[in-house]
LUMTIMI-657029 format. One record per residue (C-alpha): residue number from 1; residue in one letter; x negated, y, z. Coordinates in Angstrom, 3 decimals. Layout:
! LUMTIMI-657029
(voza NUM; "A"; (X; Y; Z))
...
***
This chain:
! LUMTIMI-657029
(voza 1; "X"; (75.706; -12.424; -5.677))
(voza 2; "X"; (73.080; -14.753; -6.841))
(voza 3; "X"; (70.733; -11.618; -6.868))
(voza 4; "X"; (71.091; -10.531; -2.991))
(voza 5; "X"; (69.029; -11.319; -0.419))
(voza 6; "X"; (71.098; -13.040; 3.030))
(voza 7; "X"; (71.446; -10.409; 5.752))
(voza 8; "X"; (68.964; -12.151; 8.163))
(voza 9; "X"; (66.123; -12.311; 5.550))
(voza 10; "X"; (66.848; -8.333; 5.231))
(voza 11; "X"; (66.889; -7.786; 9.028))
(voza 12; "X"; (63.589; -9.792; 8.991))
(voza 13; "X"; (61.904; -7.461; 6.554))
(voza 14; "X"; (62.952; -4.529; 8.321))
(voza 15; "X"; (61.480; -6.003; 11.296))
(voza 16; "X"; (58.381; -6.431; 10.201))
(voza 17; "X"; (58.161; -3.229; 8.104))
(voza 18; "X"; (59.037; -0.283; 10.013))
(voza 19; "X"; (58.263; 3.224; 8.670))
(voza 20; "X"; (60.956; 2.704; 5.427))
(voza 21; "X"; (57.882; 1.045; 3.806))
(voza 22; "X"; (59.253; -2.132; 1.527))
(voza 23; "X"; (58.749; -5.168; 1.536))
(voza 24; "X"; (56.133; -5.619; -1.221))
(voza 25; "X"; (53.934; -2.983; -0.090))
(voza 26; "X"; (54.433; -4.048; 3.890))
(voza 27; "X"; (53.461; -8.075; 2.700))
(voza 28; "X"; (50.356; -6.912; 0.708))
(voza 29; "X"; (49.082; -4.730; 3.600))
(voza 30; "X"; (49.366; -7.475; 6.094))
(voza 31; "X"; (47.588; -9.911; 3.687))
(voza 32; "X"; (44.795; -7.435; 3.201))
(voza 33; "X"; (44.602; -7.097; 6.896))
(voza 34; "X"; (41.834; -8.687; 9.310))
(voza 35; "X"; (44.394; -11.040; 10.730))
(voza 36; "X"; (46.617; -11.509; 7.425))
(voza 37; "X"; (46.170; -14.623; 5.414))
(voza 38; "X"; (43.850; -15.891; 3.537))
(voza 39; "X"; (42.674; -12.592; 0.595))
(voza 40; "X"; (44.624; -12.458; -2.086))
(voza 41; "X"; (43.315; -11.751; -5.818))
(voza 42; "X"; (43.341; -7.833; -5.823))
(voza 43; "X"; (41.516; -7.968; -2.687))
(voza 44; "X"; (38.570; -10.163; -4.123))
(voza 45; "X"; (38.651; -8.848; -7.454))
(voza 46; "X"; (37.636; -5.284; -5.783))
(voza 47; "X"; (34.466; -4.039; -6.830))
(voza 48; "X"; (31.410; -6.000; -4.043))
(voza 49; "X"; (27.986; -4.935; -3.287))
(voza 50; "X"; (25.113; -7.019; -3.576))
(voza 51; "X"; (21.289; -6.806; -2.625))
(voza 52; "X"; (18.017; -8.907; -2.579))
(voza 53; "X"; (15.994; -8.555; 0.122))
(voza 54; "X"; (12.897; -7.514; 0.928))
(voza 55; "X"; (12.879; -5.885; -2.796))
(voza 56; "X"; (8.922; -5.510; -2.092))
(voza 57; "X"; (6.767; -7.616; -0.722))
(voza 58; "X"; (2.686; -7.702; -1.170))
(voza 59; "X"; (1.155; -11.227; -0.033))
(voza 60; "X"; (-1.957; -12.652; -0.244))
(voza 61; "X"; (-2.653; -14.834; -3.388))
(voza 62; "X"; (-1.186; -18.700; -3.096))
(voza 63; "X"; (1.393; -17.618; -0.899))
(voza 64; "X"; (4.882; -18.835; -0.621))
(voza 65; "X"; (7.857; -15.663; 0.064))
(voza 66; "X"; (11.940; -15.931; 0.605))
(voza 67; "X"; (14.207; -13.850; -0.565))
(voza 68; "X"; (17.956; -13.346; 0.374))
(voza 69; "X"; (20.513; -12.285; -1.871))
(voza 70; "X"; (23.662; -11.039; 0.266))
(voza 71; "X"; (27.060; -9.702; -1.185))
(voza 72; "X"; (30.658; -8.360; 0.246))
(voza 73; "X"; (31.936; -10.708; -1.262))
(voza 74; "X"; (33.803; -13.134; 0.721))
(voza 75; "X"; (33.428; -16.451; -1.830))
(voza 76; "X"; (30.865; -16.326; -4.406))
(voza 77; "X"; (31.833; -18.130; -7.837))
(voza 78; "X"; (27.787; -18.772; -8.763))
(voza 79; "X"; (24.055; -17.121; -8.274))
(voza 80; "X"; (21.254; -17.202; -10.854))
(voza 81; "X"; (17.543; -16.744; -10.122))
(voza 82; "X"; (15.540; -15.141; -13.004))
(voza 83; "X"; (11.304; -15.342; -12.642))
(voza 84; "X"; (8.575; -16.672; -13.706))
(voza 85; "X"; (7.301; -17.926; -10.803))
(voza 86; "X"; (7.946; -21.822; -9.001))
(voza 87; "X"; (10.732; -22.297; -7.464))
(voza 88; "X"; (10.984; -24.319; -3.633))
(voza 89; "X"; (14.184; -25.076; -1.594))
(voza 90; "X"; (17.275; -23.269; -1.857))
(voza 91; "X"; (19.982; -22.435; 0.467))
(voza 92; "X"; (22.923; -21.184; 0.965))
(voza 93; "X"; (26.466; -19.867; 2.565))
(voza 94; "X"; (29.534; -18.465; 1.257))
(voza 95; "X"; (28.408; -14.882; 0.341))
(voza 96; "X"; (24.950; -15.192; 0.161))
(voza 97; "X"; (21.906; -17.219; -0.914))
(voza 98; "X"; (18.079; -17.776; -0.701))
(voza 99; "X"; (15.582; -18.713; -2.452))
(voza 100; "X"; (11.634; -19.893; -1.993))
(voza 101; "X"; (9.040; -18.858; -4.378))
(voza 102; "X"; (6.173; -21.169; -3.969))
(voza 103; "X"; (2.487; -20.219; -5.395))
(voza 104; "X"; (2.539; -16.563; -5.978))
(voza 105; "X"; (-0.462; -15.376; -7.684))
(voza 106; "X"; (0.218; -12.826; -10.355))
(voza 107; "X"; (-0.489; -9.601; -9.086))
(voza 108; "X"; (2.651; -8.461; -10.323))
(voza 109; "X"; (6.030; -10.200; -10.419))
(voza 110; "X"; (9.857; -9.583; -11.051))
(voza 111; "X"; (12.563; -11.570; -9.570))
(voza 112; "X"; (16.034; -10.975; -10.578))
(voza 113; "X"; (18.807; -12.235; -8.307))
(voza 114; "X"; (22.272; -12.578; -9.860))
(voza 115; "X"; (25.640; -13.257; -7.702))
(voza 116; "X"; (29.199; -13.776; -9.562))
(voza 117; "X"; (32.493; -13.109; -7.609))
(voza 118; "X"; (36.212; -12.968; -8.960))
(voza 119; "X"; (34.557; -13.288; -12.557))
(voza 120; "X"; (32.167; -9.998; -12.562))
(voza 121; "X"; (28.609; -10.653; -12.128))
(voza 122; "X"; (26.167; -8.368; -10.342))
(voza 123; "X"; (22.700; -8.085; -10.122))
(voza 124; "X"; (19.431; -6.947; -7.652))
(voza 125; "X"; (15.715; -6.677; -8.638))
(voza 126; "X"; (12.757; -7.336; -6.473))
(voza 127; "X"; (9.127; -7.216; -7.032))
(voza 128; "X"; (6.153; -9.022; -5.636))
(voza 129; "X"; (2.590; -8.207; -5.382))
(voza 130; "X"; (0.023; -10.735; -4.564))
(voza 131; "X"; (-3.264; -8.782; -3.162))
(voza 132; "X"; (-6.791; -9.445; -1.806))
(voza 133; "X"; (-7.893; -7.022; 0.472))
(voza 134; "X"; (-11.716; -6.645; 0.126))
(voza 135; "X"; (-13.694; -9.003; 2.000))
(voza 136; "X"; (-16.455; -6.717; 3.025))
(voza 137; "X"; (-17.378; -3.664; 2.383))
(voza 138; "X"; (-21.373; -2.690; 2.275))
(voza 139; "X"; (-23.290; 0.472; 1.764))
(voza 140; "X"; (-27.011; 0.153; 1.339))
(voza 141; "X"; (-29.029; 2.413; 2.910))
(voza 142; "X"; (-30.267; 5.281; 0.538))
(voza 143; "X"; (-33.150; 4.963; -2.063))
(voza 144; "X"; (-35.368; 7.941; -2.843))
(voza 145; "X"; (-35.636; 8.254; -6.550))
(voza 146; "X"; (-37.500; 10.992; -7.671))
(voza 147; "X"; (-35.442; 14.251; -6.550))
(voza 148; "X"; (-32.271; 12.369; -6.006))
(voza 149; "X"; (-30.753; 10.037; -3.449))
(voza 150; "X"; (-29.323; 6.851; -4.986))
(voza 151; "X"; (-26.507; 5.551; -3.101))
(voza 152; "X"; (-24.939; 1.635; -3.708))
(voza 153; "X"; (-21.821; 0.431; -2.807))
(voza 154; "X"; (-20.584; -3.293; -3.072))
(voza 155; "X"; (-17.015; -4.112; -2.452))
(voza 156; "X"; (-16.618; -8.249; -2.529))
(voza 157; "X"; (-13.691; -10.712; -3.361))
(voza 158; "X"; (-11.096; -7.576; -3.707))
(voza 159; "X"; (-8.001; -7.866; -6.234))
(voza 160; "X"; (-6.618; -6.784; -8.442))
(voza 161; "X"; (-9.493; -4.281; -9.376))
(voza 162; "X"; (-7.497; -2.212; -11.155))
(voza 163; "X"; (-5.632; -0.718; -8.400))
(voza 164; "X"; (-9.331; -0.443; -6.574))
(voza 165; "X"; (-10.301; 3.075; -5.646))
(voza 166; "X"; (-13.905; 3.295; -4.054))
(voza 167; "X"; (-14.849; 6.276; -2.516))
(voza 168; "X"; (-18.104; 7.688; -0.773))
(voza 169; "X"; (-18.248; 10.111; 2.163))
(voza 170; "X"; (-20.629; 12.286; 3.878))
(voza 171; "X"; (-20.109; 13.955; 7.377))
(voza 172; "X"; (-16.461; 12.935; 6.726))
(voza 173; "X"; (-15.927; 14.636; 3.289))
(voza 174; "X"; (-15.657; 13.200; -0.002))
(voza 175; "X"; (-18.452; 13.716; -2.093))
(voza 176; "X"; (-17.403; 10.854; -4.933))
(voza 177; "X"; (-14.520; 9.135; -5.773))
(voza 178; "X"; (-13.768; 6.592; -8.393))
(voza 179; "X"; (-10.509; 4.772; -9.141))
(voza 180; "X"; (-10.831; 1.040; -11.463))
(voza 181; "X"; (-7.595; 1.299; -13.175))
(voza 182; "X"; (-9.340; 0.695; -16.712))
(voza 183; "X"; (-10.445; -2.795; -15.075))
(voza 184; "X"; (-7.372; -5.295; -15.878))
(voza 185; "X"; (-8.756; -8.320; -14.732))
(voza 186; "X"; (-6.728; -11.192; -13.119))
(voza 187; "X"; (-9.350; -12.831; -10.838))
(voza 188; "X"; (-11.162; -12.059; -7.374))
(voza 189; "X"; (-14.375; -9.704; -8.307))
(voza 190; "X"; (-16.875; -7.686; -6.613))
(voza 191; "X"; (-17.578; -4.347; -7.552))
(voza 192; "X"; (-20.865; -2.126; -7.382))
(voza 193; "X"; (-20.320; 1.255; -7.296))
(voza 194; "X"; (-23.981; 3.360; -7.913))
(voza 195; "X"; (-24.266; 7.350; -6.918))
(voza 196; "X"; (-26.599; 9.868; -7.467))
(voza 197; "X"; (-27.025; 12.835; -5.647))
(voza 198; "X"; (-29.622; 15.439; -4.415))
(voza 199; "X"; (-29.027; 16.477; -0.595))
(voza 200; "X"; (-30.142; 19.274; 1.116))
(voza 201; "X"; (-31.292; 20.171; 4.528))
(voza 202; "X"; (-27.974; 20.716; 5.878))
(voza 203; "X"; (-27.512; 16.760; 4.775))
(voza 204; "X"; (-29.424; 15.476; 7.262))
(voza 205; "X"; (-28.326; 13.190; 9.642))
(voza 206; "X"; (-25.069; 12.982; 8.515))
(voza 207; "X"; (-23.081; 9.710; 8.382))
(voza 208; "X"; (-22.829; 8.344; 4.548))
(voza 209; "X"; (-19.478; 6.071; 4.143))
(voza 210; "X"; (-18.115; 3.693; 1.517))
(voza 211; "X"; (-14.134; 3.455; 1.838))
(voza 212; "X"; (-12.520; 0.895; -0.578))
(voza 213; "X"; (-8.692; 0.859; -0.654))
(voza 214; "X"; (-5.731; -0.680; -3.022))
(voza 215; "X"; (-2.523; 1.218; -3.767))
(voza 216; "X"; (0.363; -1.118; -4.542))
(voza 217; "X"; (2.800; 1.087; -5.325))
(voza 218; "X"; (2.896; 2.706; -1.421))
(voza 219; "X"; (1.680; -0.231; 0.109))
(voza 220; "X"; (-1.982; 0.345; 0.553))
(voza 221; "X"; (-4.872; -1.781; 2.335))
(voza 222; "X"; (-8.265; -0.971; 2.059))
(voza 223; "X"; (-12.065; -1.392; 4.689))
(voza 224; "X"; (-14.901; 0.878; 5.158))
(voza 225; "X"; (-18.974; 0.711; 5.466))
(voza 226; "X"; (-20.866; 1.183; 8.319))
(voza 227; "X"; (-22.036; 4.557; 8.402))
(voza 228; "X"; (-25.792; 5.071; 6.932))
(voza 229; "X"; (-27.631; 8.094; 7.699))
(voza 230; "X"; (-30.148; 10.690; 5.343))
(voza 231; "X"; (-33.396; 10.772; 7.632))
(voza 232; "X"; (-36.134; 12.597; 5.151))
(voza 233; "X"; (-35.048; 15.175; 2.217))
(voza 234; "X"; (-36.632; 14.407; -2.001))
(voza 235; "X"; (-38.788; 17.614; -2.577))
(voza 236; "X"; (-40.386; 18.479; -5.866))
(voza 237; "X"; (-43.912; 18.339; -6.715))
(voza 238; "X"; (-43.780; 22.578; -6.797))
(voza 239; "X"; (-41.660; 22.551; -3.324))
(voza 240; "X"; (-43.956; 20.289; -1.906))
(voza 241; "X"; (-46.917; 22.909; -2.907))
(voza 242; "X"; (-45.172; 25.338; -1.193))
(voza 243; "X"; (-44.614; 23.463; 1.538))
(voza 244; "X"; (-48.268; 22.206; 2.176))
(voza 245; "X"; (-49.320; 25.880; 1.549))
(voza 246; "X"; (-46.803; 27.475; 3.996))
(voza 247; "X"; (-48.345; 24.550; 6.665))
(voza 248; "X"; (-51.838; 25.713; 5.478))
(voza 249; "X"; (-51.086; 29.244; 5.749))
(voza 250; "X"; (-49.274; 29.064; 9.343))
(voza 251; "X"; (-51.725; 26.710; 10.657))
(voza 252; "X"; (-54.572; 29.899; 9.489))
(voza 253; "X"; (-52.490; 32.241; 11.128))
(voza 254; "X"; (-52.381; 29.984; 14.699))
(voza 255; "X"; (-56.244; 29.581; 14.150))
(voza 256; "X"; (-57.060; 33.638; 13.730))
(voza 257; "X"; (-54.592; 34.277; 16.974))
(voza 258; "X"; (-56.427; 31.608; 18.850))
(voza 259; "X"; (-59.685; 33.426; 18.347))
(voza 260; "X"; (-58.781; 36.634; 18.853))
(voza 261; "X"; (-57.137; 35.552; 22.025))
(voza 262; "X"; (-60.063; 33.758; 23.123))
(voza 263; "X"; (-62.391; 36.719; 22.206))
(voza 264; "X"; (-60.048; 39.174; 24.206))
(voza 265; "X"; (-60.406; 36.352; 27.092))
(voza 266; "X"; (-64.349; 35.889; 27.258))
(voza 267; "X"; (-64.987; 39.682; 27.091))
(voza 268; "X"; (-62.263; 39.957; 30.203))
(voza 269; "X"; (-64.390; 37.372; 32.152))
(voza 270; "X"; (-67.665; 39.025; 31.270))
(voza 271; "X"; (-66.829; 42.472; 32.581))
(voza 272; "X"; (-65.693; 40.394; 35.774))
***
């Protein structure tokens, strides 16, 4: 008899499990429940989520950035923070924790946040970007060099270079583009861009642009020139022949018409 349970114990389970569930099942759904007990070990041994937040961030070189790593999970055993970069102050609450990264000037970094609960470990990547938009962007006005236009760009303090595309626009359409990625330098730098073109007459008076823009893998910041405009056309020594002998020749023409016009005119008067 050892082995039974007293009656009111067994009217007290029925009680509290209706539905024919029993009592083991009826005891572990309560303690799973909102407004059960404290969770028992299957419930935090379930799988948890985890993620770091932002996971991408661009700031400006020297900068100091936060990041959060939350979980489900309602007690966290430990958290690891794996980077290269200096660490600041540290907080912290029962499923979550962040960390400052102080002095961020690589223009590329990985941070990998860890969080252990119930024994298995988890972990969330983020990356950070330190940038330098370009300071100013300048297009010189156009230099005639024999046939061709010479057009000069200068981007200043901009970085990193190698995610630099400059790119030069007429009338609103690109006539030259040129991405840096070959450039791998770690410091601020200004960059010259030279272009060579011949325009035509239909090139006249149309706005000349420099755009210079970095792509951060989506994020992307960039400036513009002020617009500079063609006012004369480069003619060749034989098209500027032509020309002076077209002028020449019309100019003959208006001088021939003038007399005969006059002529007509005087002999109109005299017969008057």
């Amino acid at each position: 008899m050892g082995f039974l349970l007293p009656l009111s114990l067994l009217v007290l389970l029925a009680v509290a499990c209706p539905g024919g569930r029993s009592a083991r099942r009826c005891w572990a759904a309560r303690a799973q429940s909102p407004g059960g007990s404290s969770p028992t070990l299957s419930a935090t041994t379930a799988p948890f989520w985890m993620r770091i937040s932002p996971s991408f961030i661009a700031v400006r070189p020297g900068s100091s950035v936060w990041l959060n790593c939350s979980s489900s999970c309602p007690l966290l055993e430990g958290s690891a923070l794996r980077t290269g970069l200096r660490r600041g102050q540290k907080l912290s609450g029962p499923s979550w924790i962040s960390f400052q990264l102080l002095d961020v000037r690589a223009w590329s970094s990985e941070v990998h946040c860890l969080l252990t609960c119930a024994g298995v470990t988890r972990g969330a990547t983020a990356r950070i970007h330190a940038y330098k938009p370009p300071h100013r962007v300048i297009l010189e006005p156009p230099v005639l060099e024999g046939r061709e236009y010479i057009l000069r760009c200068h981007v200043t303090h901009v970085f990193p270079v190698g995610f630099l595309v400059v790119t030069l626009q007429r009338g609103g359409r690109v006539i030259y583009s040129e991405s840096l990625e070959r450039f791998t330098g770690l410091d601020l730098a200004n960059v010259t861009l030279t272009y060579k073109f011949q325009a035509w007459p239909h090139d006249l008076w149309k706005p000349v642009t420099c755009h210079a823009r970095l792509n951060l893998d989506g994020l992307v910041v960039g400036s513009s020139s002020a617009p500079v405009t063609l006012t004369s056309l480069a003619w060749s020594p034989a098209s500027q022949a032509l020309a002076s002998t077209s002028i020449a020749a019309f100019v003959g023409i208006l001088l021939v018409l003038g007399a005969v016009y006059l002529r007509k005119y005087l002999l109109m008067q005299s017969e008057v």
